[in-house]
C-alpha positions in Angstrom: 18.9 3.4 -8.3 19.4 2.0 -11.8 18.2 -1.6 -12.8 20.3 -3.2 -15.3 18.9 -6.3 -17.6 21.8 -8.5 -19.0 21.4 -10.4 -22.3 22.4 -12.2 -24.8 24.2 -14.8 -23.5 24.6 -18.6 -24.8 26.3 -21.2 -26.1 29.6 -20.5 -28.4 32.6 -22.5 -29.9 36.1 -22.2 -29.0 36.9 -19.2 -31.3 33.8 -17.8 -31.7 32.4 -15.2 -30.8 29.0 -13.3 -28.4 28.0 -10.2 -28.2 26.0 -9.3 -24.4 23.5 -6.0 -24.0 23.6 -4.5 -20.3 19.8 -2.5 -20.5 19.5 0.0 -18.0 16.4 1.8 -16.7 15.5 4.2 -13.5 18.0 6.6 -14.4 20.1 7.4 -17.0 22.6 5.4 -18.1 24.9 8.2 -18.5 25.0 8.7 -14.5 27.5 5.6 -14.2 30.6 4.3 -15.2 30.0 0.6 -15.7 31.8 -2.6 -15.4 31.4 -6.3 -16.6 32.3 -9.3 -14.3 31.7 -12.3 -14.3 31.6 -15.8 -12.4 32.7 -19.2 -13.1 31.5 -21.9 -11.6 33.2 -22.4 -7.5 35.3 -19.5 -8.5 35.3 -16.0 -7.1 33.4 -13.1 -9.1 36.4 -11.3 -10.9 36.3 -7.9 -13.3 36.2 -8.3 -16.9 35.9 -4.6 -18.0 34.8 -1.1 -17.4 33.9 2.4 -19.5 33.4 5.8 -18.1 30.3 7.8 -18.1 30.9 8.6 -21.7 32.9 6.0 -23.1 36.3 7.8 -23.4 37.8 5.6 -21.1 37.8 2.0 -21.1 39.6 -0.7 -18.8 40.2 -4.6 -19.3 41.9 -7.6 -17.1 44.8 -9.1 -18.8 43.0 -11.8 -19.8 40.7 -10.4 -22.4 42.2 -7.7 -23.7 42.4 -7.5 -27.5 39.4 -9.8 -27.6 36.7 -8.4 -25.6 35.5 -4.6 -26.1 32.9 -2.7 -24.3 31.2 0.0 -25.6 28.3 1.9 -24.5 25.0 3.9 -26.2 23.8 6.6 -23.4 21.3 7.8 -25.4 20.0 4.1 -25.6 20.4 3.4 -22.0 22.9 0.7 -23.4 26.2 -1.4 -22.2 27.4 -4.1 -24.7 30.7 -6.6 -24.2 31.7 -7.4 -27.6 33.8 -10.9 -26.8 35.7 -12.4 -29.9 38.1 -15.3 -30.1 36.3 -17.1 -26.7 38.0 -19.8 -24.6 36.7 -22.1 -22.5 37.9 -20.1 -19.6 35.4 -17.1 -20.4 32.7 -20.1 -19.4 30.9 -17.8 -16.6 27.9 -16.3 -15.6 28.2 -12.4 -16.7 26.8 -9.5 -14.8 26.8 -5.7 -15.0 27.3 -3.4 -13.1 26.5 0.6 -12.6 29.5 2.6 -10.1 27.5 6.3 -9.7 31.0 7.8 -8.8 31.8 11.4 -10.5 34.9 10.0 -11.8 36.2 7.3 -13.2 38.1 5.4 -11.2 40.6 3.3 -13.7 42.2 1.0 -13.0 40.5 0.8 -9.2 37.2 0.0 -11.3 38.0 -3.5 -11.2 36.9 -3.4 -7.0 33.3 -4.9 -6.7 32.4 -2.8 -4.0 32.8 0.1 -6.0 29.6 -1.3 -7.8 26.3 -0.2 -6.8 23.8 -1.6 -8.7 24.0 -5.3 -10.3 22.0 -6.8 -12.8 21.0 -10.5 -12.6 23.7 -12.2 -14.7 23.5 -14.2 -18.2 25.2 -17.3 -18.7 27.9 -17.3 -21.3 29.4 -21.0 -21.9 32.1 -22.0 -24.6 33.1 -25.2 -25.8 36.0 -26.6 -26.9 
């Protein structure tokens, strides 16, 4: 099973802008599709964003799209969330995730279950 390492997390202005690293290791990256979520605080975990094994594909919630990207560096064992333009509703802790399904699954990639492996979260907070 893959362990995955979020980072780059902190604190950002309204409008600003955070860049997070998803580090994998145990297998190769290139095994999973992979989703961001993340959680607020007394709010369910929701989906944020997903890429297929090779990055061909991508997937956002409404919310973010057109200011967060996700991008990913198999060859690194890498997963990044480029999020520009931040609100004070991205405030959340952010996690990765690894699904080792041989397809990717779209839109149906925003399903937590889907998700086997999580890392342990980074906190991301914006201010207005």
């Amino acid at each position: 099973q893959v362990q995955l390492v979020e980072s780059g997390g902190g604190l950002a202005q309204a409008g600003g802008s955070l860049r997070l690293s998803c580090a994998a290791s145990g297998r190769a990256l290139s095994s999973y599709a992979m989703g961001w979520f993340r959680q607020a605080p007394g709010k369910e975990r929701e989906f944020v964003a997903s890429i297929s094994r090779s990055g061909s594909s991508t997937y956002y919630t409404d919310s973010v799209k057109g200011r967060f990207t996700i991008s990913r560096d198999n060859g690194k064992n890498m997963v990044y969330l480029q999020m520009n333009s931040l609100q004070p509703e991205d405030t959340a802790v952010y996690y990765c995730a690894a699904d080792s399904s041989p397809y990717y699954r779209g839109s149906f990639s925003s399903v937590t279950d889907y998700y086997n492996s999580w890392g342990q979260g980074t906190q991301v907070t914006v201010s207005s």
